[in-house]
C-alpha positions in Angstrom: 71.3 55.3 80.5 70.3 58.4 79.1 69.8 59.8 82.7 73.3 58.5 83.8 74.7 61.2 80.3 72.3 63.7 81.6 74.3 63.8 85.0 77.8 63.6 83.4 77.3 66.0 81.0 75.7 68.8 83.8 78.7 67.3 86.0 81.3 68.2 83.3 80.2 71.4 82.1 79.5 72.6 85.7 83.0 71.6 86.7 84.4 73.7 83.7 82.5 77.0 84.7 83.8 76.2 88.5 87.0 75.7 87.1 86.9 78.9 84.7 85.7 80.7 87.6 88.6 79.4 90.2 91.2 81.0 87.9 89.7 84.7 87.8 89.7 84.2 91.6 93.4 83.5 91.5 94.6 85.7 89.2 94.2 88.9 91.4 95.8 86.6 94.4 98.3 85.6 92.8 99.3 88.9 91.8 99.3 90.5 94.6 101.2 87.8 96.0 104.1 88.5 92.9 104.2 92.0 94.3 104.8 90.9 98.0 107.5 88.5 96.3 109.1 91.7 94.2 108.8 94.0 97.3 110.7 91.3 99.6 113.3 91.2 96.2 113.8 94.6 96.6 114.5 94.5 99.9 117.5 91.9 100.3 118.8 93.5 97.2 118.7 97.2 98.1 119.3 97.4 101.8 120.2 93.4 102.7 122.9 93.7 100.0 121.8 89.7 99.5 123.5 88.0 96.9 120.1 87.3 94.3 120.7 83.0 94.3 120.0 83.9 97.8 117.5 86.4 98.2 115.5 84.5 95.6 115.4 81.3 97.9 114.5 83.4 101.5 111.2 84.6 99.2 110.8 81.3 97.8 110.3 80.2 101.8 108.0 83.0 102.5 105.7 82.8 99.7 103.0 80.2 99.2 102.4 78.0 95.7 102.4 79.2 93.0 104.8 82.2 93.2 107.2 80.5 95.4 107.7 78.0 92.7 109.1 80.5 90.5 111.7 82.3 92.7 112.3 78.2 93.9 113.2 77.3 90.1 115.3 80.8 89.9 117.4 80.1 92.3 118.3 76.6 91.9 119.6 77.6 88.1 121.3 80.6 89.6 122.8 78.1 92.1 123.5 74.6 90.6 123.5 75.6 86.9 125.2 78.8 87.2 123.2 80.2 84.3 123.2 84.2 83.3 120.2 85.7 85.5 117.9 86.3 82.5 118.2 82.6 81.4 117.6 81.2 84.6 114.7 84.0 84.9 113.2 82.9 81.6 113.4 79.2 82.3 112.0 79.4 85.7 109.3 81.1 84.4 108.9 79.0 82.0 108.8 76.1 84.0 106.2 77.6 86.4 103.8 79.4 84.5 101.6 76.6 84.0 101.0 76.2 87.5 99.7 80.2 87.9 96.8 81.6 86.8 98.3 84.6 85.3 97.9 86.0 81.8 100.5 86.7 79.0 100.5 90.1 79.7 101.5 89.7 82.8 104.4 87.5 81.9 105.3 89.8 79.5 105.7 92.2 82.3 107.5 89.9 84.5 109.6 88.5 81.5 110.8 92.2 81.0 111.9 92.5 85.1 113.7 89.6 84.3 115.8 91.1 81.3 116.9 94.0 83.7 117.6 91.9 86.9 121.0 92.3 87.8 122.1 94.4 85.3 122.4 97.9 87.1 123.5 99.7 90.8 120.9 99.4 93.4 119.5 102.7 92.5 118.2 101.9 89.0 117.1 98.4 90.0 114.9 100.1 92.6 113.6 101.9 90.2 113.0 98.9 87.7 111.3 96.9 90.7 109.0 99.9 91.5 108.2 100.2 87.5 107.5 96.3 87.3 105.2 97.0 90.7 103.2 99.6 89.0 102.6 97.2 85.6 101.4 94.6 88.2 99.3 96.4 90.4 97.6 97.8 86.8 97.2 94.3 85.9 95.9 93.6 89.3 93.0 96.4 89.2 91.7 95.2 85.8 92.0 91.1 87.2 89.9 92.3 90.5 87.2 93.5 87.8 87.3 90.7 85.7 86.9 88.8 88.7 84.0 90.7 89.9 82.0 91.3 86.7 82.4 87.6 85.3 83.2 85.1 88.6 79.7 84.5 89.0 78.5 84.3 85.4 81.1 81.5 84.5 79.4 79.2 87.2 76.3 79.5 86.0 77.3 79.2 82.7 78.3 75.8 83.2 75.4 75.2 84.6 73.6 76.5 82.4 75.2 74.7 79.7 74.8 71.6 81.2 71.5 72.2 81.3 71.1 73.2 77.4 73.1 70.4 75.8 70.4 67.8 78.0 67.7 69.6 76.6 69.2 69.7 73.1 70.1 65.8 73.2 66.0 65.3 74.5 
């Protein structure tokens, strides 16, 4: 019995370093992939002259899960429940920020795009898409560290873990 605890226990807290570990590895992916979605914006908006409900559902084909859920969710509200742009933008993010792994400063970040989306000529909403790309690819460059200097330590902290609360309970 007390071998069957020993193996959940190491089972459990090994699965929460993996677990810990996975979302560092998504982070920097998924932000890159948020700049490919805001790049792809900016294009149907500046030289497609794409109406955003739209443009917002082309990158919602184009990108994978989870980024693709938010532009999804955007432009169904812009669409069906003809909200303003920054509460459909703030309840699609909302919605779908569970299912990233991305931090509250970078929602913050995107949370500000949102509050300036659609509200200027095509100039200065280049110019906001371009300031939202640097934030991002700042938050991308310290999420690639974080990544690097504490992927492999959180798996063998759950290991290791494991490992103590066994010995502890011996």
């Amino acid at each position: 019995m007390k071998l069957l605890g020993a193996i959940f226990i190491l089972m459990a807290t090994t699965w929460a370093g993996f677990e810990l570990a996975r979302r560092l590895h998504e982070r920097p992916r998924q932000l890159r992939q948020l700049k490919v979605a805001l790049q792809s914006l900016e294009a149907e908006m500046v030289y497609g002259l794409t109406p955003l409900a739209e443009a917002t559902g082309h990158i919602a084909a184009q990108m994978p899960k989870p980024v693709s859920y938010l532009f999804e969710h955007f432009s169904y509200r812009l669409k069906e429940k003809e909200e303003t742009v920054y509460d459909a933008w703030e309840a699609a993010i909302d919605e779908t920020w569970k299912y990233t792994a991305l931090l509250a400063s970078e929602r913050e970040v995107i949370l500000q795009f949102g509050a300036t989306l659609g509200q200027h000529d095509r100039e200065q909403q280049q110019k906001q898409v371009r300031l939202t790309l640097a934030h991002l690819e700042r938050e991308e460059g310290e999420a690639r560290d974080k990544q690097y200097r504490y992927e492999r330590m959180m798996k063998s902290l759950g290991v290791l873990a494991g490992l103590l609360i066994i010995l502890m309970m011996l």
